[in-house]
C-alpha positions in Angstrom: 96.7 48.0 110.6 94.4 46.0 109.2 90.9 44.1 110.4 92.4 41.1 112.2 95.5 43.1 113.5 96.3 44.4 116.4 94.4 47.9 117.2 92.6 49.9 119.5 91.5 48.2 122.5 87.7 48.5 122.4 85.2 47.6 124.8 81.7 48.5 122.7 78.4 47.2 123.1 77.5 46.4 119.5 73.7 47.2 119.8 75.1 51.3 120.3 76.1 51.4 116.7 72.0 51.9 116.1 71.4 52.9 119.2 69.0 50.1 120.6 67.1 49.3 117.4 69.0 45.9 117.0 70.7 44.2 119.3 74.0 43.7 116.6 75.4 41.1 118.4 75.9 37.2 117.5 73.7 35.9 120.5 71.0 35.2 118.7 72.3 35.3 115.1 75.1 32.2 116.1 72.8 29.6 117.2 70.1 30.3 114.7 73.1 29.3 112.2 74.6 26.6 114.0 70.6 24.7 114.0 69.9 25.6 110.7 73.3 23.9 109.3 72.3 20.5 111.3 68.5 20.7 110.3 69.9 21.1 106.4 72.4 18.5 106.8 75.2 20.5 106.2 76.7 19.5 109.1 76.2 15.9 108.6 78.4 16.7 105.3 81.1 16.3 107.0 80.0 13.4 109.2 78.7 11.4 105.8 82.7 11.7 104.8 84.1 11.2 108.7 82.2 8.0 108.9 82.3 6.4 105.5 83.8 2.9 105.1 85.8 0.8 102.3 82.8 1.5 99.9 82.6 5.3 100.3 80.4 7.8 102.2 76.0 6.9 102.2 73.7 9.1 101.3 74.3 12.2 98.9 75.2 15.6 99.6 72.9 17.9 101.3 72.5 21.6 99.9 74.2 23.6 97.1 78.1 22.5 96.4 79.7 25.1 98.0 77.9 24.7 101.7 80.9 23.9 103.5 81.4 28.0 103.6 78.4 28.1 105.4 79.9 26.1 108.5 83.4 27.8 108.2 81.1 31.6 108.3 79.9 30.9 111.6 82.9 29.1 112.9 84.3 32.3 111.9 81.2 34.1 114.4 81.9 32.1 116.9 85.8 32.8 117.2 85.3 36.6 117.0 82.9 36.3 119.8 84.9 34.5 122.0 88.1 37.4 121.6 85.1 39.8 122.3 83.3 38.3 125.3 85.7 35.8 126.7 82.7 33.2 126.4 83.0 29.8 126.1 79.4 28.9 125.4 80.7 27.4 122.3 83.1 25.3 123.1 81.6 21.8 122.4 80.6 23.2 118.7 84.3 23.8 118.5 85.4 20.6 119.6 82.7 18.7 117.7 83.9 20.6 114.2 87.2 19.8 114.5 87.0 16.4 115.2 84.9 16.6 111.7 87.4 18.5 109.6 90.3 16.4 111.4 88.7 13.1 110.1 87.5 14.6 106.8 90.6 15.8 105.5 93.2 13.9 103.5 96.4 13.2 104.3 98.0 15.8 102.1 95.7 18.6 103.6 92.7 18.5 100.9 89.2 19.1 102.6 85.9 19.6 100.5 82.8 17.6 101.2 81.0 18.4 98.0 84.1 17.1 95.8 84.8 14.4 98.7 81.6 12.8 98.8 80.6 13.5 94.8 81.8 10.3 93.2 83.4 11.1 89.6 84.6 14.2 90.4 88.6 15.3 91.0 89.8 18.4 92.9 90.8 21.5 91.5 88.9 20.6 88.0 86.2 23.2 87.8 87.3 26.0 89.8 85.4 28.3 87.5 82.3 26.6 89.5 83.5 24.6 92.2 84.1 27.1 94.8 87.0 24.9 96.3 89.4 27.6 97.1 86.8 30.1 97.9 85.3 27.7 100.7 89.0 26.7 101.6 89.3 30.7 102.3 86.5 31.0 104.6 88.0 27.5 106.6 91.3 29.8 106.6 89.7 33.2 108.0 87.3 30.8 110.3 90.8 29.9 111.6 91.9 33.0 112.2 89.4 34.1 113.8 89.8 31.2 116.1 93.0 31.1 117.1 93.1 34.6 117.9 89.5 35.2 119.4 89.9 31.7 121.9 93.4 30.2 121.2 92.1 27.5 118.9 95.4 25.4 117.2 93.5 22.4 116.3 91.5 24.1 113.6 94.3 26.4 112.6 96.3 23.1 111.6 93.8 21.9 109.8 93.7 25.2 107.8 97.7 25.4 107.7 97.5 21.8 106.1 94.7 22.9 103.6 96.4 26.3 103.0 99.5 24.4 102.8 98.8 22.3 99.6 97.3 25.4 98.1 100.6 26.7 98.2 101.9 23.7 96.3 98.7 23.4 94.2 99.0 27.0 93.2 102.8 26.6 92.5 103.0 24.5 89.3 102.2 24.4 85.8 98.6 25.1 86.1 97.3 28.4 86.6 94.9 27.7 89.5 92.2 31.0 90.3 88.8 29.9 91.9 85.8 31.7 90.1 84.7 33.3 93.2 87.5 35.4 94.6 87.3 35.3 98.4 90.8 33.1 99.5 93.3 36.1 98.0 92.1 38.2 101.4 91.8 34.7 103.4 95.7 33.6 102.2 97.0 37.4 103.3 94.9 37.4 106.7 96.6 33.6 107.5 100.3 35.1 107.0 99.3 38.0 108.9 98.3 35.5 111.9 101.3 32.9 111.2 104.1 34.7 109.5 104.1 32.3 106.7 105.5 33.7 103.6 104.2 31.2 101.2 100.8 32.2 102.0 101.8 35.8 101.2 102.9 34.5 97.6 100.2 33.0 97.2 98.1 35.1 97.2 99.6 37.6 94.9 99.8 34.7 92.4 95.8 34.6 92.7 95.5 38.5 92.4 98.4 38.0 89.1 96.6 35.4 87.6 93.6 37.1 88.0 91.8 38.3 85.0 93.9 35.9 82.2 90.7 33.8 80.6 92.1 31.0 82.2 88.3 30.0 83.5 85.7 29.1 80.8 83.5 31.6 80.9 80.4 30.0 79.9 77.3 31.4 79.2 77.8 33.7 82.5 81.2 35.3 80.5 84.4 36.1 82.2 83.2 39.2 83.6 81.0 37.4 86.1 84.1 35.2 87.1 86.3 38.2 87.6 88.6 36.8 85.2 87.8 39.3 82.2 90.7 41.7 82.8 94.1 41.5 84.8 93.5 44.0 88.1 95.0 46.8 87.4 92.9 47.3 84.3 89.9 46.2 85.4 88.9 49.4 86.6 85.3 49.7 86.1 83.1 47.6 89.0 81.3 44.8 87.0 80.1 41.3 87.1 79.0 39.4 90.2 79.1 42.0 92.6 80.0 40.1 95.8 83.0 38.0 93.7 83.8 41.9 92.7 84.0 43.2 96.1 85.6 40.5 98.0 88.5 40.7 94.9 88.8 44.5 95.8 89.5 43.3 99.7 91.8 40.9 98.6 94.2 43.1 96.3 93.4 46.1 98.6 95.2 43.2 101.9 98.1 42.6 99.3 98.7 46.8 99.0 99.1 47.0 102.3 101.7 44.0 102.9 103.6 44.5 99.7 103.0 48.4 99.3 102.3 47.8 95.5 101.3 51.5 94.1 99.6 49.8 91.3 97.2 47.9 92.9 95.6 51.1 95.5 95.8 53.2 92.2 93.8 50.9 90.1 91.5 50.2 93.7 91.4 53.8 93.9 89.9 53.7 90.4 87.5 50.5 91.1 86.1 52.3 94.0 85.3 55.4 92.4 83.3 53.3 89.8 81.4 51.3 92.3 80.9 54.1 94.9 80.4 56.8 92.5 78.2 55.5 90.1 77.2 52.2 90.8 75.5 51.8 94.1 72.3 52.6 95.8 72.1 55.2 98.4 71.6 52.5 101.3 74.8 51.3 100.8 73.9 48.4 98.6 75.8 46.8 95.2 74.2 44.9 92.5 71.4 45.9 90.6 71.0 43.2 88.5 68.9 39.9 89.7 70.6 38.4 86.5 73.7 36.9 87.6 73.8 39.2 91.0 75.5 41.9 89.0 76.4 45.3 88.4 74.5 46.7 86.1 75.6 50.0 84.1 76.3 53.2 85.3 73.8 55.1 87.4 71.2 51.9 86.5 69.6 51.7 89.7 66.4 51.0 89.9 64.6 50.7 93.2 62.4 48.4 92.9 64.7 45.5 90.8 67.4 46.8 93.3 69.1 43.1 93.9 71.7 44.1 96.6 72.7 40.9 98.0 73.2 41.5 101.8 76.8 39.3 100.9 77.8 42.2 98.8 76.8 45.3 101.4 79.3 43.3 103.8 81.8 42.6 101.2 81.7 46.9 100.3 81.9 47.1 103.9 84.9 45.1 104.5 86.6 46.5 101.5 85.9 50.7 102.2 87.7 49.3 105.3 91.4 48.3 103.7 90.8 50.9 101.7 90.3 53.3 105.1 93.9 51.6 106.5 95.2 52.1 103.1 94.7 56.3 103.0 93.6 57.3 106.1 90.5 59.0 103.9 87.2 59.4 105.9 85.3 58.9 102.7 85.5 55.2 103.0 85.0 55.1 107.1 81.6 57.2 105.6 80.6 54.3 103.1 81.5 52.0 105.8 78.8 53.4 107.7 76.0 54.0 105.1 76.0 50.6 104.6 76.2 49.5 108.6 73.2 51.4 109.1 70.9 51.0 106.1 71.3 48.0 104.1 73.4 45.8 106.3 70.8 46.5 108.9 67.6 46.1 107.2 68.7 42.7 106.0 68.5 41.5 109.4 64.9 41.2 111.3 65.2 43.1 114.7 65.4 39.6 116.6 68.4 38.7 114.6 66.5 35.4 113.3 65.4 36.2 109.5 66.9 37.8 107.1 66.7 39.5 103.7 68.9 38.0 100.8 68.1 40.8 98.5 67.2 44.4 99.7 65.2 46.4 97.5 64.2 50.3 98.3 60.7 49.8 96.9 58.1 47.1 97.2 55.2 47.2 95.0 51.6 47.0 96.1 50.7 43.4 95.0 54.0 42.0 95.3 54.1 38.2 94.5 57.2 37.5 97.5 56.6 33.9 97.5 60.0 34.0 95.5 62.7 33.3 98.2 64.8 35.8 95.8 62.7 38.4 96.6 60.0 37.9 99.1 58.1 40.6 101.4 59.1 39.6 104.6 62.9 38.3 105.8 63.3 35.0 105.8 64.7 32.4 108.5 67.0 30.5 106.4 67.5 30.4 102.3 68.3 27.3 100.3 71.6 29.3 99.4 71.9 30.3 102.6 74.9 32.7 102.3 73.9 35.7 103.7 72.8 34.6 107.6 76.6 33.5 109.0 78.0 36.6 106.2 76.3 38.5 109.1 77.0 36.9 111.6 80.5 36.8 111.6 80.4 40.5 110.6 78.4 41.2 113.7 80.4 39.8 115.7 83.5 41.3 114.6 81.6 44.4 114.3 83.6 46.3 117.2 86.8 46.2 115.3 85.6 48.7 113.0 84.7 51.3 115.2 88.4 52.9 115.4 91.9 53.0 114.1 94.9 53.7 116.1 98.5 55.0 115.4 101.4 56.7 116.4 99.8 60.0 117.2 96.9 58.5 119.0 93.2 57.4 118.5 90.7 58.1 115.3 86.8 57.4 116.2 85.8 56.4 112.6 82.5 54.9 113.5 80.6 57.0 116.4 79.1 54.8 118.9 79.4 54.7 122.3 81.9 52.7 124.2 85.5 52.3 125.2 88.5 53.0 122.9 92.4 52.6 123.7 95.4 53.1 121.6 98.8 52.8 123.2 99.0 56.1 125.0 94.9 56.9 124.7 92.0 56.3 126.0 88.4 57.4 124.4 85.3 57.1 126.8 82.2 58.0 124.0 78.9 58.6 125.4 76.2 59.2 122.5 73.1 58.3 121.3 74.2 58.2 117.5 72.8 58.0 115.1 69.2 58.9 116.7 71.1 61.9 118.0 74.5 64.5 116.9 75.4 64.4 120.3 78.4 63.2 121.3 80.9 63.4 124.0 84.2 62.4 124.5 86.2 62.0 127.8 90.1 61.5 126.7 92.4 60.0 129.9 96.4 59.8 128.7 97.6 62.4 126.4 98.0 62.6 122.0 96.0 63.0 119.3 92.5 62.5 118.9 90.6 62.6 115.5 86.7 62.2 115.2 85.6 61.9 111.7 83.1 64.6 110.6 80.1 63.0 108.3 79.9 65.0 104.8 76.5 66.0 105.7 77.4 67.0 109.0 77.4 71.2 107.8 77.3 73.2 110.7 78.6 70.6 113.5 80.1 72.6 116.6 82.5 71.4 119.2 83.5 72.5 122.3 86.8 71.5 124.1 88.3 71.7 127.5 91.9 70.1 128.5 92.3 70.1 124.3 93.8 72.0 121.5 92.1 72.2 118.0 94.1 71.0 115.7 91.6 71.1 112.9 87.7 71.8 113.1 85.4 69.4 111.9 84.6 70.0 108.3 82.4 67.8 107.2 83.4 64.7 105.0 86.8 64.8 107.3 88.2 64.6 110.9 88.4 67.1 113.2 91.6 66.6 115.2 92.6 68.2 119.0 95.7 67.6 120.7 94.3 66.4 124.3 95.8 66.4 127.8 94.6 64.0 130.4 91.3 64.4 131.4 90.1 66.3 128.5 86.9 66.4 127.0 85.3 66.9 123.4 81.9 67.7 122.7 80.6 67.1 119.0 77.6 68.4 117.8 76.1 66.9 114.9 73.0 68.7 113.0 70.3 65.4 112.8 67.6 68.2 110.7 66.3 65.7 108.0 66.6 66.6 104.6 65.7 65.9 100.9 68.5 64.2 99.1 67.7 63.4 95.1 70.0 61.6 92.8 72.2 62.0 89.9 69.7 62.7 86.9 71.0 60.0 84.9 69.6 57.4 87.7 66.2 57.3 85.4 64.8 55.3 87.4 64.2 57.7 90.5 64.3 60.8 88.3 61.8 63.9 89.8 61.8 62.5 93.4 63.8 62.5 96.6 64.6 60.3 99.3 64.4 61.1 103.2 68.0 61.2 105.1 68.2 62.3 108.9 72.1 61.6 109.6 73.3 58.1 108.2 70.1 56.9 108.0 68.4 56.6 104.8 64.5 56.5 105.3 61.3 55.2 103.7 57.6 54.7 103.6 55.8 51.6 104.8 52.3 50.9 103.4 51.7 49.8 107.3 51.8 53.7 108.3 49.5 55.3 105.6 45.6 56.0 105.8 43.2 53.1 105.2 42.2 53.7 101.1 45.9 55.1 100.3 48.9 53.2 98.8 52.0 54.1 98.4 52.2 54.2 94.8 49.9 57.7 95.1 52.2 59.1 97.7 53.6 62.8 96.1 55.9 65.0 98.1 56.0 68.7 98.6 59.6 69.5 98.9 59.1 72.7 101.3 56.8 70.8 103.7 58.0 70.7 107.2 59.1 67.3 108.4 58.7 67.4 112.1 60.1 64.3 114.5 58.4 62.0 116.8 59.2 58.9 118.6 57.2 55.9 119.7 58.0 52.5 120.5 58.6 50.8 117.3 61.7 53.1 116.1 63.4 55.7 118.5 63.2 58.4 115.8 60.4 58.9 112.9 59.7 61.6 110.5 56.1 63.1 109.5 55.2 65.1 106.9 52.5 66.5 104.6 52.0 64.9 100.9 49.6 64.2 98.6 47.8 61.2 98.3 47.2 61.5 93.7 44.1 59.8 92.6 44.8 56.4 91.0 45.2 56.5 87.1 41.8 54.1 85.9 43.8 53.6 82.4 47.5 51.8 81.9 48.3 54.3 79.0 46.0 57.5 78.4 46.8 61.1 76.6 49.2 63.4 78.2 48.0 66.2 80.0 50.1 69.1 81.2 48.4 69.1 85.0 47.1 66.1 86.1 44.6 66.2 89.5 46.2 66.8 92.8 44.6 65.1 95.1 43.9 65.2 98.8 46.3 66.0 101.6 47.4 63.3 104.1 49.8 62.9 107.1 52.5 60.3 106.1 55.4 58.8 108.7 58.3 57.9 107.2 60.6 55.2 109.3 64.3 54.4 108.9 64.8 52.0 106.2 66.3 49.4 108.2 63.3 48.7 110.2 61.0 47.8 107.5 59.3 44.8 106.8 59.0 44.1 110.8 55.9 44.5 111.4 54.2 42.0 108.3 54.5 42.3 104.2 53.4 45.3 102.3 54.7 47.9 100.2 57.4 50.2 100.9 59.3 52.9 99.0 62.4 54.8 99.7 62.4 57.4 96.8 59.5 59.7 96.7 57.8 61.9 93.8 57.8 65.5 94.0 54.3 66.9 93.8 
């Protein structure tokens, strides 16, 4: 099974996955894409190209060269939420886009308005910056989407036709691999949907050709490009972090058509870099502004954190092959850190602006008139990425939730909603992740597995009408054998508790970071006492954290700390006690809802007192 396959029937109302906070649907997140692409004339791209005359297009191109993407990303939206709402609000966008990318493209399938529309410049030239095929493979996956969320042919032949010449493109002499990996997964996802062999082929010649020099490197390098070691060997996550993790997606779709032991092993080995030493604790990749990259091991720092929204998806999408690949719950886990920290806090609560970069601290004094790293989310961004990224994951969002085989259903995200496999249905009733509760009433009989969060020490169930087949350890599934009509109560401990990282992470060395079940949390300058920032903030690690709720956030923490007189010197002598300083209350909020409520600073990691 994969993403786009055919799996569990699911009838979920996005907005459970966080239990109210957002409303993770595309409602609001599609048409704030769809006016934003008109106002900055991406739209009229295409149009420029549709209606030029003997002489060429008028005007110049609008926006950065690879914009097109852009359009295909919330195409993309917009076919997932038809297959998951049976709407047809869309449908004059639909019929307006693909009389554009009917008129636009060439009579041998070619279709890119930047190279189009740029006089001077010839297709397929400078993949190592052109983007071609990787906007070609968000046109193919918009397609997809399309065709199976509402029926759409006339935009899957125009991305058979494009997809088609690739094929032939990618077959001769010249050893064709775009610098930002993207159509390897897009080329496997269209043969999945069509049957298509060639696009199958294809896309193992991207993933073989992968890693060969055959880009200039530049000044950036080959590491940046993906294109510094073939991908078996290239074991160590590095580079661009987005063009790294939508690689791993790619060569982790080709495993599971072509079964290729080499490639999960080496992905096995990727994963473990990138996972185990390489990203932040909300979920996030990249810790380098320079180049949007992975830094070194364990160099995370908080407050330079760049963790591109693109690339929480892309880890996201990728712990998901990898999930369908081994049937491990540790990547259904990751899959979730990110969903609920970082992929949420890059979207305001009205789904309308939205964070680029995600850092875990903000400084007092922060300069964020930098669109790169501004205080408050944003309604658009000159690269603007990141806005139909999530919109089309939002939208597909639902198809994450569970997996489905022989035996019968596995819940790998806990929300409430609907699930069916083939001889199984799931009703879930929970308020996850605010609360461990959660209930499960099984109609049809087999095999139901709920996975068991690693935290999760000293969860209890409680069955009637089911035999355990395995209790729920944590970081795995618990599995009962159900008849008709049985139930399955899961208990989840939600106690918060102090979570510190690896001592080589200097950067966060002698503090801790708040966790109450997947959700990471932090404090917001917005919630201390007037005369205290957050840079004075010290934590006693045996204080009690009681819970409270109120209307901005269902769930917040409180706690006693210490508010440590400001230093009146940058550098002054060391001295082996330094003053303590007067108690204070502090609230501490899920990291996701930060920044709602105006600029100021934030931190997620905490010094110990």
């Amino acid at each position: 099974m994969n993403l786009h396959a055919p799996g569990p029937a699911v009838q979920l109302d996005p907005a459970s996955l966080l239990g109210g906070w957002q409303e993770l649907n595309a409602t609001a997140t599609i048409p704030h894409c769809l006016d934003n692409l008109r106002r900055t004339g991406v739209l009229a791209n295409f149009s420029r190209l549709a209606d030029a005359g003997p002489e060429g297009p008028e005007g110049e191109f609008a926006g950065f060269w690879f914009a097109d993407s852009d359009l295909y990303k919330t195409l993309e939206a917009i076919g997932w939420e038809m297959g998951r709402t049976g709407t047809d609000q869309w449908a004059d966008v639909l019929s307006e886009a693909a009389d554009l990318l009917e008129r636009v493209q060439t009579s041998d399938g070619y279709l890119n308005t930047y190279i189009q529309g740029t006089p001077g410049l010839e297709r397929f030239d400078r993949l190592e910056h052109s983007h071609e095929l990787y906007c070609a493979g968000h046109l193919l996956q918009a397609a997809v989407a399309l065709h199976r969320g509402g029926g759409n042919e006339r935009i899957l032949a125009v991305a058979r036709k494009l997809a088609d010449l690739i094929v032939n493109a990618l077959g001769n002499d010249k050893p064709l691999i775009d610098g930002h990996p993207e159509v390897e997964t897009a080329l496997v996802e269209l043969y999945r949907e069509t049957g298509e062999e060639s696009y199958l082929r294809a896309a193992e010649l991207q993933v073989e050709r992968r890693g060969r020099r055959v880009l200039p490197g530049g000044r950036l390098g080959s590491q940046y490009y993906q294109d510094h070691l073939p991908v078996r060997a290239a074991t160590e996550a590095i580079g661009h972090s987005v063009r790294q993790l939508y690689l791993a997606a790619g060569v982790t779709d080709l495993y599971l058509e072509n079964k290729d032991e080499s490639l999960l092993r080496a992905m096995e080995q990727l994963w473990d870099s990138a996972f185990g030493s390489k990203m932040y604790i909300t979920g996030g990749h990249g810790s380098r502004h320079r180049d949007e990259a992975y830094g070194d091991p364990y160099e995370l720092p908080p407050d330079r954190a760049y963790a591109e929204t693109c690339a929480s998806i892309a880890a996201l999408q990728w712990c998901w092959r990898m999930l369908l690949a081994t049937g491990q719950a540790r990547y259904a886990e990751e899959m979730e850190r990110a969903l609920y920290n970082a992929i949420a806090a890059s979207m305001a609560k009205n789904g309308t602006a939205f964070f680029y970069s995600n850092p875990l601290q903000l400084r007092t004094g922060h300069d964020g008139s930098n669109e790169d790293a501004p205080s408050e989310r944003l309604p658009w961004y000159d690269c603007a990425c990141c806005p139909p990224n999530l919109a089309r994951l939002l939208a597909s969002l639902h198809s994450y939730s569970a997996t489905s085989d022989a035996a019968g259903l596995q819940l790998q995200l806990l929300s409430a909603g609907t699930f069916a496999s083939d001889n199984l249905t799931a009703v879930v009733e929970t308020g996850y992740p605010w609360d461990g509760d959660v209930l499960v009433t099984v109609s049809g009989q087999g095999e139901l597995a709920i996975r068991a969060p690693s935290w999760a020490a000293g969860a209890t169930l409680a069955v009637t009408g089911a035999t355990v087949l395995a209790e729920p350890v944590p970081g795995d599934y618990l599995r009962v054998s159900c008849e008709d009509g049985a139930t399955v109560r899961l208990t989840l401990p939600m106690t918060p508790r102090l979570v510190r990282a690896d001592e080589r992470v200097d950067a966060v060395r002698g503090c801790v970071a708040i966790q109450r079940g997947p959700l990471v949390y932090c404090v917001e300058q917005a919630d201390l006492p007037d005369g205290v920032l957050v840079e004075q903030l010290r934590l006693d690690p045996s204080a009690t954290i009681t819970e409270e709720q109120d209307d901005f956030t269902p769930v917040r923490l409180r706690f006693d700390a210490i508010a440590k007189p400001l230093e009146t010197e940058l550098y002054k002598a060391y001295q082996p006690q330094s003053p303590a300083g007067p108690p204070i209350t502090v609230t501490a909020i899920p990291y996701h809802a930060w920044a709602n409520r105006g600029p100021g600073a934030m931190r997620v990691w905490l010094p110990l007192a």
